[in-house]
C-alpha positions in Angstrom: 70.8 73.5 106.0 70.1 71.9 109.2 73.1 72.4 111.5 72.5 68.5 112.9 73.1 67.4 109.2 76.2 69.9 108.4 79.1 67.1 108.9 81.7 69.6 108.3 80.8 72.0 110.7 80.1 68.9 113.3 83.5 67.8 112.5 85.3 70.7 113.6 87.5 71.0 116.7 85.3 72.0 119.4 87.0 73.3 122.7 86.3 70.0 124.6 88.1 67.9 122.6 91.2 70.3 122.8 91.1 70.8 126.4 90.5 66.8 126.6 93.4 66.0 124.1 96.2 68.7 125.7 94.8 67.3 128.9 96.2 63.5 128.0 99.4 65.3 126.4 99.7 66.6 130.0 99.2 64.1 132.0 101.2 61.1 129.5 104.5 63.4 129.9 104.0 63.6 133.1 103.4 59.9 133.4 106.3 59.5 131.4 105.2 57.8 128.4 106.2 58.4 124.9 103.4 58.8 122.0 105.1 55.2 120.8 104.0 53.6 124.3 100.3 55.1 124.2 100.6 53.6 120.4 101.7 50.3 121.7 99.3 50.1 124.6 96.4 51.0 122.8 96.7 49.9 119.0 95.6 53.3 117.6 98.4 54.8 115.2 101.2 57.5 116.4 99.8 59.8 114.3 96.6 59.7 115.2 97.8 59.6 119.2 99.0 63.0 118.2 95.8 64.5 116.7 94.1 63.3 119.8 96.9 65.6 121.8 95.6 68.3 119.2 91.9 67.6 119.6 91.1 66.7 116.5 90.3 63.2 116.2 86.4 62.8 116.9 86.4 59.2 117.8 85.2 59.3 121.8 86.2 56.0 122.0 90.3 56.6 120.7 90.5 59.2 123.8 88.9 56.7 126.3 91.5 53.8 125.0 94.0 56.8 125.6 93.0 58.0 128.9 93.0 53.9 130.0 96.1 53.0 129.1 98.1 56.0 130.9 95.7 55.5 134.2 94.3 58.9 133.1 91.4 59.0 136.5 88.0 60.2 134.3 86.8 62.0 136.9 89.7 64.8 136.2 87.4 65.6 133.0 85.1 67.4 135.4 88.0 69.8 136.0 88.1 70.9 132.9 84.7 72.7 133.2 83.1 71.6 130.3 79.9 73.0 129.9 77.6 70.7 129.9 74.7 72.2 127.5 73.6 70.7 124.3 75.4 72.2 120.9 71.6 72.9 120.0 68.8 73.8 122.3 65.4 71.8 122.3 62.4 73.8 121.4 59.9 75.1 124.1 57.5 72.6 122.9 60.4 69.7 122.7 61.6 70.9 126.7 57.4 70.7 127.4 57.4 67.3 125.9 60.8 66.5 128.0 59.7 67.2 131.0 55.4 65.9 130.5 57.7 62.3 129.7 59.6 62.4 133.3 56.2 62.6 134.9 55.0 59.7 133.0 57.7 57.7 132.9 57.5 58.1 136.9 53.6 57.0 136.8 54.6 54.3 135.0 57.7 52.9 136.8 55.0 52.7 139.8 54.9 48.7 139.9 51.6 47.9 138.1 50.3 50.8 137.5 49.9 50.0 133.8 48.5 46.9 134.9 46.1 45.4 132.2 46.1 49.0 130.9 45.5 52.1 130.2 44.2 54.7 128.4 45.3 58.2 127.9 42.9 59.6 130.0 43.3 57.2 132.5 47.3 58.2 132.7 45.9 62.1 132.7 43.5 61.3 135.7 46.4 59.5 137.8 49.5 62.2 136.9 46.7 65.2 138.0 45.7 62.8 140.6 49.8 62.7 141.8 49.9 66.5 141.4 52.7 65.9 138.8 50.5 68.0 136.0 47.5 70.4 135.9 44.7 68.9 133.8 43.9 72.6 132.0 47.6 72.6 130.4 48.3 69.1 129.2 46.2 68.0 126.1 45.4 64.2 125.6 47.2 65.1 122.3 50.7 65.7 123.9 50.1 62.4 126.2 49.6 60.6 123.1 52.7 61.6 121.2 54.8 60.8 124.4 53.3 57.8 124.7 54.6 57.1 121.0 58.0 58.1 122.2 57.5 55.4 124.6 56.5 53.3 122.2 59.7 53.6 120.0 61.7 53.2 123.6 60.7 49.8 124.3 58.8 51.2 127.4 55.4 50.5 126.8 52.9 48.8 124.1 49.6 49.1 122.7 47.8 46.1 124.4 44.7 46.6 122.6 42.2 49.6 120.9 39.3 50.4 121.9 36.7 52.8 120.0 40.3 54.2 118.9 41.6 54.5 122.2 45.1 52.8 122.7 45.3 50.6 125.8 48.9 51.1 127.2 50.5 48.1 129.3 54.7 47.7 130.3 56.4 46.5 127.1 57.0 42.8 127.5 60.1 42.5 125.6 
């Protein structure tokens, strides 16, 4: 089974949310308030103020409410060195695709450079043009697939096709 789809093992306690949650026990005793206050100032149930303290409620949004209502400054989450790595790494293909999609997100973020469109080719020709990719290691096929990912983002649209070339323009909205 996938790891991404195994809820009870997603569910679990990670370290963040224990440092985060002893954190806030910290800093609301020190603040003076008692779990009743946070309760009252927040809405969210003593007893679930208290799994917060123990890191194991896995609502973001409880510990935020939390952290706002004691003056908790966010920035003292940095100090908690959290590493900041995903639970699961991306696939050398994925981190290829990742970083081909910065380039072209930066060719097309150039005002008008989509303009009345353009191909795949044509956004090959201007990223080796920029220096931002070598032609020899970047396939028309992994352009297209981004450009798909683009697609689904609301970033750009398929104007037109011709002889079963996509025409790419700024999504309109």
């Amino acid at each position: 089974m996938n790891n991404t789809n195994n809820r009870k093992g997603r569910l679990k306690s990670p370290k963040y949310r224990i440092l985060i949650g002893a954190d806030l026990r910290e800093f609301r005793q020190k603040s003076g308030y008692s779990l009743s206050d946070v309760s009252d100032m927040t809405g969210i149930p003593i007893n679930t103020v208290i799994e917060m303290e123990q890191g194991v409620t896995i609502n973001i949004d409880y510990y935020f409410e939390f952290a706002k209502a004691v003056s908790y400054p966010f920035r003292t989450l940095h100090s908690l060195k959290i590493p900041l790595k995903p639970a699961y790494e991306l696939s050398q293909e994925k981190k290829a695709r990742t970083f081909l999609t910065r380039k072209i997100r930066k060719i097309i973020n150039n005002e008008g450079f989509l303009g009345e469109g353009k191909t795949v080719d044509e956004i090959i020709d201007e990223l080796v043009r920029l220096n931002l990719i070598e032609r020899e290691k970047t396939s028309s096929k992994e352009v297209s697939g981004v450009m798909r990912n683009l697609i689904e983002d609301n970033t750009v649209e398929v104007k037109a096709k011709i002889k079963r070339k996509n025409i790419y323009v700024r999504f309109d909205g």
